[in-house]
N, C-alpha and C positions, 0 to 999 in steps of 0.2 A: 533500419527504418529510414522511407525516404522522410526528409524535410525542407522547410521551403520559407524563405523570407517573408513576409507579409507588410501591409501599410506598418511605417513607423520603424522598422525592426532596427535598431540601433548599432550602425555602421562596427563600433568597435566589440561587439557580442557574438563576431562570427566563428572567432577560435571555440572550436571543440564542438559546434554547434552539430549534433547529428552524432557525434562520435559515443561509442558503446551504448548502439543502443535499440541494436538487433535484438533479436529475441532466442533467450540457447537457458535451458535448464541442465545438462549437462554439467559437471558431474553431479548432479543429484537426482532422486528422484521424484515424477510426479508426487503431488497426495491429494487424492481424489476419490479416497476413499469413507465418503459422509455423505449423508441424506438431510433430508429439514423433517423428520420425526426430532421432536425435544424430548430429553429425560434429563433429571436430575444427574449431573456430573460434580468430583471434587477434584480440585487443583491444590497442589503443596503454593501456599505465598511466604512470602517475606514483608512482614510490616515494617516500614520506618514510623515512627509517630515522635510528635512533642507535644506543647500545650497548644499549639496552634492550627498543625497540618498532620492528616492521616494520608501516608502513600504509603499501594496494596503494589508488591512485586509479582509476577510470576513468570518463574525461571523457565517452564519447560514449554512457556508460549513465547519462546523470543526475547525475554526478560521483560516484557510488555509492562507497564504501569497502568493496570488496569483500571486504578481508581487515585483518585487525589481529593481527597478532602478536606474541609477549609470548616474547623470544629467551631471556629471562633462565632463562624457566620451560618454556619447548621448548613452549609451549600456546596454541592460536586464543584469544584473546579477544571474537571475535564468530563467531559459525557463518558460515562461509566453504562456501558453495554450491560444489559438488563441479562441479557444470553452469549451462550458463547457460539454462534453460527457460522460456519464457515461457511464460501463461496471462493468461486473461482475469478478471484484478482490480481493473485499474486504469482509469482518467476515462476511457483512449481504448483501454482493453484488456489491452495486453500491458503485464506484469507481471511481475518473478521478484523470488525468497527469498532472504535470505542480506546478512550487509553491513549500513551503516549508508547509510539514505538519508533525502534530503531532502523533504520535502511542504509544498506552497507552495500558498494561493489557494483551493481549492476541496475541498470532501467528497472522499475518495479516495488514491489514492495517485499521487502528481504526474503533470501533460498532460508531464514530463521524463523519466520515470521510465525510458524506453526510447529517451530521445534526445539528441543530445548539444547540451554548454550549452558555453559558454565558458569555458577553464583558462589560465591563464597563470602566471609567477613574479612578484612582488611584488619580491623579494630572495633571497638562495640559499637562504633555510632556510621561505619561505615560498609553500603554491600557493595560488591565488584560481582560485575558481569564481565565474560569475555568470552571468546571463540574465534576461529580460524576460518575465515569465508575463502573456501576453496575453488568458487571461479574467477577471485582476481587476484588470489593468493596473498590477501591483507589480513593480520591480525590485528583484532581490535577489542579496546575493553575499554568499561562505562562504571564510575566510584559513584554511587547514589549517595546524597547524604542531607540533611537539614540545617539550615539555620538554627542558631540556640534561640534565639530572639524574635523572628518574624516566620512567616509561614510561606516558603521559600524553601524546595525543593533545590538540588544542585546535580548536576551529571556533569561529571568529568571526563572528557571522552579522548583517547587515546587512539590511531592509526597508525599500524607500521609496516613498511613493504621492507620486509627481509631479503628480498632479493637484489641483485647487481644492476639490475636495469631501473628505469622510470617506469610507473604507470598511470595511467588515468583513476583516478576518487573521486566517488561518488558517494553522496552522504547528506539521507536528509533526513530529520526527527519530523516523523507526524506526530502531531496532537490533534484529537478529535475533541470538541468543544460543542457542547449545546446552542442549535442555531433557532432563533424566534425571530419576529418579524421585522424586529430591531434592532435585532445586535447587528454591529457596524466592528469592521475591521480596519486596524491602523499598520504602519507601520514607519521607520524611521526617513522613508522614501516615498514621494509622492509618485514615481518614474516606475510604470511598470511592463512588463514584456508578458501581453498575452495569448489564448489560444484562439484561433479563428476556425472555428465552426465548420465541419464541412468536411466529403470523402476526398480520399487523395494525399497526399502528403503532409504529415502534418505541419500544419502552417503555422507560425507564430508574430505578432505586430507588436510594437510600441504605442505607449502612452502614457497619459497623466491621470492618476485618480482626482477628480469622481468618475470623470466619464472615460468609455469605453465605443470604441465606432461598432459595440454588436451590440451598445444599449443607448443607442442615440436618446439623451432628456433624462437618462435617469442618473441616480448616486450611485454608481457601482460597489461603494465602499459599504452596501447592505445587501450582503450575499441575498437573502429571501427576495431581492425584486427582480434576480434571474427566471426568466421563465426553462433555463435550458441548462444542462450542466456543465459547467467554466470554471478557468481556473487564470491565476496569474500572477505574476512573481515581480516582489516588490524589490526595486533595484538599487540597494542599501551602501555601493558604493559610490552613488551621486550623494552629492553635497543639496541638503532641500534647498529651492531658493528663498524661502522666505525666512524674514531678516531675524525675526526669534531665535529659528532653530539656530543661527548661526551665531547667534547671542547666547544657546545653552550648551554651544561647543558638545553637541551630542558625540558622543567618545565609544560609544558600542552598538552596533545592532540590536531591534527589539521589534515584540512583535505582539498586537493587542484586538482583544475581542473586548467590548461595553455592551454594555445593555440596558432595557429603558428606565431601570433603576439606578445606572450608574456603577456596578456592580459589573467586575470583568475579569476574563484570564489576561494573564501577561508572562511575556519571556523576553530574555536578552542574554545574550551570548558577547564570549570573547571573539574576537580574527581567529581563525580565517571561518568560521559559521557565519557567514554575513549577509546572505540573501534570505528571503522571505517568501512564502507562496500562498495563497487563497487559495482551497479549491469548496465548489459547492454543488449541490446536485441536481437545485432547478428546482421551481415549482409543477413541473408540468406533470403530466403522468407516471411518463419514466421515472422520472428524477424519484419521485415521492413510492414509486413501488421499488426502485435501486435500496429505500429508507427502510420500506418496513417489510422486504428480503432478507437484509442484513439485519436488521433487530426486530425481529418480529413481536407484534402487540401480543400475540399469547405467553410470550415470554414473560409478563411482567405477574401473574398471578403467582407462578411457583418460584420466580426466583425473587422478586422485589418485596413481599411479603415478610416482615420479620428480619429485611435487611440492618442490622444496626448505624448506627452511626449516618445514614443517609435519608436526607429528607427530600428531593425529588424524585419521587418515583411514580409519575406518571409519563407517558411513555410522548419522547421528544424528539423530532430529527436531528442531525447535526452537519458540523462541516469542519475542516479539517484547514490549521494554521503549518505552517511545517517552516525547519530552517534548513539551507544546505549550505555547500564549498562551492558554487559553483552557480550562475544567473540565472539557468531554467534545469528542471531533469531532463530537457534535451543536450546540456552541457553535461562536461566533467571539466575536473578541477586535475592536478596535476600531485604525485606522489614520488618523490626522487627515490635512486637508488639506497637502500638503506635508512631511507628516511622515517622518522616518526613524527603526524603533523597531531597536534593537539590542540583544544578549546574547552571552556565551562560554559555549560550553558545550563541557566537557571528560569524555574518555574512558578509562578505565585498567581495570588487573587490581587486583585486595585479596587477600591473604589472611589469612583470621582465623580462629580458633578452631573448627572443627568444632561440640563444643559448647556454646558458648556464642549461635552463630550457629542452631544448631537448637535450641534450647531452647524448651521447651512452650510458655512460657509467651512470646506474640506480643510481646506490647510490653518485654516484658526483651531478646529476642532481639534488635528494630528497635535498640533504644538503644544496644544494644552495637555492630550492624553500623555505625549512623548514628558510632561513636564513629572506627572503623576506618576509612569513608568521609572522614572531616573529616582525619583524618592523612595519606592520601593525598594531598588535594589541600591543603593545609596550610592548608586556611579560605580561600582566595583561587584559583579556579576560572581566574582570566582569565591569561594565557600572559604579559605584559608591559604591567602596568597603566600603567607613565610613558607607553608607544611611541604616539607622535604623529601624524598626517597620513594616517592608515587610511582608506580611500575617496577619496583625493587620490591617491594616488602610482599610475601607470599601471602595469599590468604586461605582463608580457614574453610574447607571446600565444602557447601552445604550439597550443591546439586551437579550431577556432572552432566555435560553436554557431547557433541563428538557421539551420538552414536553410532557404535561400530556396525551396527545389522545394517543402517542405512548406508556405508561404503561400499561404493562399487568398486569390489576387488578384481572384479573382472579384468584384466589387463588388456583382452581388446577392446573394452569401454572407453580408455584413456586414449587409446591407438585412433578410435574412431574421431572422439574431440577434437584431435593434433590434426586431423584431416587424412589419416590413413588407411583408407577405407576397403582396399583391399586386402591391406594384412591383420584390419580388425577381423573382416569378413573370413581369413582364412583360418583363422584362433577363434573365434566361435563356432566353425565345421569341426573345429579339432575336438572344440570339444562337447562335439554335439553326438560326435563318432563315439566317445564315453557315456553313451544315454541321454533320451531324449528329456529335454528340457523345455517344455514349454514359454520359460523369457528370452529363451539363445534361440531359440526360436521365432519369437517376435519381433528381435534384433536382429536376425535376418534376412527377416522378414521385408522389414526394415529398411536394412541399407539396402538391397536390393530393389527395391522401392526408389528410395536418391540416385541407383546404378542407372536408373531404366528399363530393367530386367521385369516388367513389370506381373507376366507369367510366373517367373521362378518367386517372385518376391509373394503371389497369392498363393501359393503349394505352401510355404510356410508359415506364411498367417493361417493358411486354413487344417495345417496340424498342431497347429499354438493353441489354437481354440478348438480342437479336438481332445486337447490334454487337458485344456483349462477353460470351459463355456462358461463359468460361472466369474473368472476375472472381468471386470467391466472395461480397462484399459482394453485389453485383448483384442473382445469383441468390439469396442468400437472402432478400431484402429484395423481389423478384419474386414468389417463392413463396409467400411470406406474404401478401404483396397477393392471390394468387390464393386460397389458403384463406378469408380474410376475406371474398371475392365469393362464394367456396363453389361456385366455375369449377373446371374442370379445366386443367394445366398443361404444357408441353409442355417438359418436362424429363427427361434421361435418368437413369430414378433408380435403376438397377443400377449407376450407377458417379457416384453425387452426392459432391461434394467433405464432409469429415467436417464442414463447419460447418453445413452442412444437414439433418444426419442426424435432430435432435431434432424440426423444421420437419415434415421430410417423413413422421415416424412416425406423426406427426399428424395428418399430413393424409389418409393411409392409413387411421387411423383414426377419421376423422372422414366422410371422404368414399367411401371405398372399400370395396366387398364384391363376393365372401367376401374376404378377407385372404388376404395368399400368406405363409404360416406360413415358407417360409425366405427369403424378403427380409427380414422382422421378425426373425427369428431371426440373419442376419446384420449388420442394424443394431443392435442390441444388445450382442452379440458383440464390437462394435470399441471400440477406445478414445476417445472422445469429448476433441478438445484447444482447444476454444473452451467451454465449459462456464462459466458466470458461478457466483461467489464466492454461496451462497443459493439458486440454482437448483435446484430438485428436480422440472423438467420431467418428465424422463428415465425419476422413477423415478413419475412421476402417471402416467404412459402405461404404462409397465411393469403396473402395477397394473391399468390397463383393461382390458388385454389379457389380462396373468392371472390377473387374481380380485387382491380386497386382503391376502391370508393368503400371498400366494406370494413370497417372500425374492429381491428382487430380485439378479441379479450383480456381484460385486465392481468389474465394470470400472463400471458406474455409478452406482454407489451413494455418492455425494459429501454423503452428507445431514449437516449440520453440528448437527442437534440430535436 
């Protein structure tokens, strides 16, 4: 990915700046295979509970912490997704909102995020998540566990590169939190590195909360007053300059959402977890259809209905606090040969003073909530700092992860990654000469596609999709080969699967006349549920078709800025 300096962008932030952070799903696979029809679904969880905090695990979504609840105060402490909806966000696509999740390895949001890892017991009061991210070759695992005494969630989280070399780590926990008109975000840094708005490289600037130069006069530190969706990363290795914090010798990273009752989430972590990020999604159109895409209001009748233990369930946007190793997800952090880097990073409710939490003035407000943060977790973040033989002791294996159907055994798959694309290409003829297979097929489609070959690369897309018209990958990755040749295609496109709809408007429009005003007018019409996070295909074709002054329709109008 290109990127690009911007006002402010702080001299000593350049190492790693841009590094891993291409885009490659390799070795895995897409998963793109979901719609936005709802039905009632069941997931295996794992409760942790005491008298104070209920957290919901579930292992085969990533070990996601779906819910956090705060029993004392009858209140979610993290926005607890009504539905479980995927969308096309993450490394291999499907994605959903809601919960605290893990991100491991690579730009994005984890090749796990929609699969399951391995859960086990440790001991009775403790679960272990762990699995083996096999595009940066890091294994990693996470000890859940609770406070006896306060309501304070703990992850223990371990990284290890078993190999002889160094590599770059990448590592950030999202939390998605309930966002209202008023919650106001802190963190232990006033000094932040933002996103600057705009096509082209992504750009990123420096500055000081409240203000931001893409929100000239306002508090930045109240995500709801963006009109557009931003993001920005609170820089927790500067020292604050005001003379409090330096008086409450702040000793850990932390990171805080209030709201206008005073009432908020809070986290803080060990080194090396020491950066912070805001990101939100704007009040504008987009932003607000980005909200109820991923959590949709129909959602709330069949599942929120008879939900125990949870008392908001009206249906809420949010916005997402997150910690990493490293100053923006355009960095990485560093992982030595054989190294294991580890941190605890702990989760709870606060509440503090309405006004003194919203008070005008930014840096009086931080120091006070920074003050309320440190009594919570009472200066010492980690769950049981004596407890010994962590990564040694085997646990008791509830769910397993690794699965093996999703391996690509294929050995010219791995050949292709390494960059050897002829001899992958000659191991998928080999074994294509043993029957035909419509994915070895598609693969060579494929590489022959990256060769140039762009003839030979449409004969094999167009016996991929002879075998298999009903795979949606197939077809749309056929289609598009045929646009590119600027050939006509032999697809039935009054009833094309929704992931083609964008593909095929285009091609209509690029290749066809006159136009048949109600296929268009019915492509438009539908709701599009493969749609990429950035994408404003949808509404660049909407415009051709109807002049650039014509206000495209809600159902795709996903524009984020």
């Amino acid at each position: 990915m290109a990127v690009a300096e911007g006002p402010g962008f702080p001299a000593d932030k350049r190492y790693s700046f841009g590094r891993e952070t291409a885009f490659r799903v390799l070795p895995y696979k897409i998963q793109d295979k979901y719609g936005r029809e709802l039905k009632d679904l069941e997931f295996d969880t794992v409760v942790l509970e005491n008298d104070f905090i209920r957290a919901e695990v579930i292992p085969s979504l990533g070990g996601r912490v779906w819910s956090l609840f705060d029993k004392v105060r009858g209140r979610d402490i993290v926005y607890r997704n009504p539905v479980f909806q995927p969308a096309n966000l993450a490394i291999r696509e499907a994605w959903f909102s809601g919960g605290i999740e893990w991100n491991i390895g690579h730009l994005g949001h984890s090749v796990h995020t929609c699969s399951p890892v391995f859960a086990g017991l440790v001991d009775d009061d403790t679960l272990r998540l762990w699995e083996y991210e096999r595009q940066s070759g890091l294994q990693w695992s996470i000890d859940l566990s609770l406070a006896v005494d306060r309501p304070i969630l703990y992850a223990a989280v371990q990284v290890t590169n078993p190999d002889n070399y160094s590599k770059p780590l990448y590592w950030w926990t999202n939390t998605a939190v309930p966002e209202t008109e008023d919650a106001r975000v802190f963190s232990a840094s006033s000094e932040v590195i933002y996103i600057v708005p705009g096509d082209g490289p992504k750009t990123m600037g420096g500055a000081v909360l409240p203000e931001l130069p893409t929100m000239p006069g306002e508090d930045a530190s109240y995500p709801a007053k963006f009109k557009y969706s931003n993001e920005y990363f609170f820089q927790n290795d500067r020292k604050r300059a005001h003379a409090k914090a330096q008086r409450r010798k702040e000793n850990y990273p932390w990171e805080a959402v209030v709201y206008n009752d005073g009432y908020g989430f809070a986290e803080c972590s060990t080194a090396p977890l020491i950066y912070r990020k805001m990101f939100c999604w704007g009040s504008g159109k987009g932003g607000r259809k980005w909200q109820e895409f991923l959590s949709p209001r129909e959602g709330l009748t069949a599942n929120h209905a008879n939900h125990a233990n949870h008392a908001n369930d009206s249906w809420t946007p949010y916005l997402e606090v997150q910690a990493g190793v490293a100053p923006t997800q355009l960095h990485t952090a560093d992982i030595g040969a054989g190294e294991t880097v580890s941190w605890v990073q702990a989760f709870s409710s606060i509440q503090a003073e309405p006004v003194k939490a919203h008070d005008g003035d930014y840096e009086k407000a931080a120091g006070y909530v920074g003050e309320v943060v440190q009594e919570r977790f009472k200066e010492n973040p980690s769950p049981n700092p004596s407890r010994k033989g962590r990564g040694v002791s085997q646990p008791k294996v509830l769910f397993t992860g690794l699965d093996t159907s999703e391996l690509i055994t294929d050995k010219a798959a791995l050949e292709y990654e390494a960059g050897d694309v002829d001899l992958a290409i000659r191991h998928w003829e080999e074994a294509l000469a043993k029957g035909e297979d419509p994915f070895v097929l598609r693969n060579l489609g494929y590489a022959y596609n990256e060769k140039g070959d762009k003839e030979k690369a449409l004969q094999y897309y167009e016996r991929a999709y002879q075998l298999a018209p009903e795979d949606e990958t197939i077809a749309k990755e056929y289609l598009t080969q045929s646009r590119k040749d600027a050939k006509g295609f032999d697809i039935d496109i009054e009833n094309l699967p929704e992931v083609l709809w964008p593909i095929a408007v285009k091609q209509l429009l690029c290749a066809f006349a006159p136009l048949r005003e109600n296929l268009l007018n019915s492509l438009f019409s539908k709701q599009p549920c493969h749609i990429r996070e950035g994408n404003n295909e949808m509404i660049e074709l909407w415009h051709q078709w109807k002049g650039a002054d014509c206000e495209p329709p809600e159902n795709i109008d996903f524009r984020m800025y």
